[in-house]
Phi, psi and omega in degrees: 000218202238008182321308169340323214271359174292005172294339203255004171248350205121144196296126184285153177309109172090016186301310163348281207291277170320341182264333163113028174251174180227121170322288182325305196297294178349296172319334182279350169321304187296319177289323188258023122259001170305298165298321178286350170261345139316311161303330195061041158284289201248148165289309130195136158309144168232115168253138145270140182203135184224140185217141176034036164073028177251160158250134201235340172224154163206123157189161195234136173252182184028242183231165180250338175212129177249353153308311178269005195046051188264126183296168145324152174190132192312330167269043171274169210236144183242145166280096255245299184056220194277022165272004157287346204286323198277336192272346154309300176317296195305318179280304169319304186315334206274336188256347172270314164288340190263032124102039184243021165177201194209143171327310194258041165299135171291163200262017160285348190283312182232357133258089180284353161310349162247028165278338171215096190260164176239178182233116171288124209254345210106186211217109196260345313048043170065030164242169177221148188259175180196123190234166182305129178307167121317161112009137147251111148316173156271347185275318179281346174289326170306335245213346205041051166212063161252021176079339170310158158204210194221158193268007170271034184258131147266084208246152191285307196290000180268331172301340182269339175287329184299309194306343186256001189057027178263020167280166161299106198249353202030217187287018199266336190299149166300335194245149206278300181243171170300341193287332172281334167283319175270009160278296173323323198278333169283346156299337177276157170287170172304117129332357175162137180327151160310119157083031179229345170216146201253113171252133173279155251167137151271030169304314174322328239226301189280343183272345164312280180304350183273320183295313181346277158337293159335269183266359166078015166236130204295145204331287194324332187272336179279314172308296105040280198305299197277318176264297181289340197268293191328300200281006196074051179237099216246335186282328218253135189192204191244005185208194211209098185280159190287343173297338179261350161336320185267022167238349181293140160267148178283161164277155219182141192221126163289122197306163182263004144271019196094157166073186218248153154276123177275142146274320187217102204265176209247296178288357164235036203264151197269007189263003200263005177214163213279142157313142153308274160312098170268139196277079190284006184269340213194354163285027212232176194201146175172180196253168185274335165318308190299274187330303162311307211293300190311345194260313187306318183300297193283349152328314196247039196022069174112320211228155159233149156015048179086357199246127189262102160243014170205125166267158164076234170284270183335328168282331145344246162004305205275316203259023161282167176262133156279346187275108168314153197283352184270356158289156175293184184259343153310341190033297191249019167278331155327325189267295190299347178267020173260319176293105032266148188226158191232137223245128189303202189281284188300357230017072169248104215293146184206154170078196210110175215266324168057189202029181170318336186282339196243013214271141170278028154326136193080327163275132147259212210224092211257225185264117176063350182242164140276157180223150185279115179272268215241090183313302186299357180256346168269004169082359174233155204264079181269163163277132169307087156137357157340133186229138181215190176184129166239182160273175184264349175261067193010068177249133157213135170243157159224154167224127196248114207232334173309293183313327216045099171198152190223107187260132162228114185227144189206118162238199186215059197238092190297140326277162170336167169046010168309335157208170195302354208338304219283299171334285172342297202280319169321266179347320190260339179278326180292316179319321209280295190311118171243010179199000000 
């Protein structure tokens, strides 16, 4: 229905209460980023909260810029980073029903540049080894264990990505488009065979180029045409045009006394002109309004307000776990033991939490998202098959289809899990639901 469309006005009166929530209860959301904007953690935050496919919470604390002293404000634009990764996902599933592969097609069949990859085994007397690849599915790039990995790892094989440039540069890339990016990249080794191990990944980022390949348009234009256009996401793209400049937020790294660093400011930002590279693992930008419809679709397994881009059973799929029993059962402490983390010389992420405290209990890995296996081991009261996604600029939504609830919280504070945020915002939206 049109529940949806009361995000651009406000939380409807008792809307809570009809949804089986408590208004009251809602209210403690706001004071506890209140205290982290007031610490001069975060500059400010926007939460969100939708149950049964109403919005039930909406509010933005603190600045969107604290140079300029511009408040938080519910359309303000976020740089979104790998909370882009689901909406990637959602276009490959959208080119897989109609029937132009299968998950376990190698991703060679339409990249052939990944047709004869090596693996790096290590490095012996100041050699380095290497044995012949597996297959890369398009099913281990959704899932992050095609062996890619990402350069801010430290790692030998993640140091040839820096070198090589394959973060996000916006127009600064080395590479004129993605098709030139993903040729290069296939020149690197593997970090571990296809399907044995769960590596966090620019697969996404190769899956960009796969949609290309496919439907014969460039990344941007099939999102635009096919997703964003479709659900109403008028905000969301891969650059930040100059009439909404003044709704972008700056980005922001904790100063090393304490209080905030600007990184990335709205007037001189690399986002104010289109990429060489669209980034489906980590480019795209957008408001948590936009960003609800996309989580509300798949909330309602595929459709919004009449417009169908997955059935079902595929959004099933997307929020099933995919990490094969031959991965540890941890998956995602490769990832998560980087947090809180500090970005080295080389920019390579260091330091993290280690031990049992930085350990991924309880998630696996569906298509493009994380999933909740085992709630009680994540310490929040979520549901079993929870799907979620954040950025590396502290963004995060999950959708919880048991609860029927669509959670959103968005700051611009570098990197991600530097506090507790999503955990939090996760914490104050379960309290609430009473019924």
């Amino acid at each position: 229905g049109n529940a949806l469309m009361a995000v651009t006005s406000g939380v409807a009166p008792g809307a809570a209460e009809r949804a089986g929530m408590s208004a009251a209860r809602l209210d403690r959301i706001a004071p506890v980023f209140e205290r982290y904007v007031s610490e001069r953690k975060l500059a400010g935050v926007v939460t969100l909260v939708a149950r049964r496919g109403e919005v039930v919470y909406f509010e933005a604390v603190g600045e969107r810029d604290i140079e300029q002293r511009l408040p938080m404000t519910q359309d303000t634009i976020f740089r979104l980073y790998s909370q882009s990764k689901p909406v990637t996902g959602v276009a490959v599933m959208m080119l897989c029903e109609e029937g132009h592969f299968t998950l376990k097609d190698p991703i060679a069949n339409f990249l052939p540049e990944f047709r004869d990859m090596r693996v790096y085994t290590g490095a012996g007397h100041g050699v380095a080894r290497f044995e012949p690849a597996h297959a890369i599915t398009i099913q281990h790039l959704l899932t992050h264990t095609s062996g890619l990995t990402h350069e801010f790892f430290a790692t030998p094989v993640a140091s040839g990505y820096r070198e090589g440039q394959f973060g996000p540069k916006g127009e600064a890339s080395p590479y004129d488009d993605l098709a030139a990016w993903t040729a290069a990249l296939a020149r690197q080794p593997l970090i571990a065979q296809p399907g044995t191990d769960w590596n966090y990944s620019v697969g996404m980022d190769v899956l960009g180029r796969l949609v290309e390949v496919v439907s014969g348009k460039r990344f941007s234009a099939f999102l635009s045409e096919r997703i964003f256009e479709p659900l109403g996401m008028p905000d969301t793209d891969f650059l930040v045009p100059a009439e909404k400049l003044d709704r972008f937020a700056s980005n922001y790294v904790a100063g090393p006394d304490g209080g905030l660093m600007p990184i990335d400011r709205p007037p001189t930002s690399p986002y104010r002109h289109p990429p060489k590279i669209d980034s489906g693992g980590g480019g795209l930008v957008g408001t948590a309004a936009d960003y609800l419809r996309f989580a509300q679709m798949l909330a309602n397994g595929g459709a919004l307000d009449g417009v169908r881009l997955l059935s079902p059973r595929t959004v099933d799929l997307m929020m099933s776990n995919h990490v094969n029993p031959e991965v540890r059962a941890d998956p995602m402490t490769s990832l998560t033991q980087l947090f809180p983390a500090r970005i080295g010389a080389a920019g390579e992420l260091t330091g993290g939490r280690g031990g049992d405290a930085g350990r991924a209990w309880g998630y696996g890995f569906g298509l493009s998202g994380f999933v909740v296996t085992e709630p009680g081991l994540t310490g929040i009261a979520m549901s079993k098959g929870t799907f979620s996604s954040g950025g590396a600029a502290t963004t995060h939504f999950w959708v919880d289809r048991e609860a029927e609830l669509v959670g959103i919280v968005m700051a611009q504070l570098m990197p991600d899990a530097t506090y507790p945020i999503r955990e939090l915002m996760q914490q104050m939206t379960y309290q609430a639901i009473v019924g």
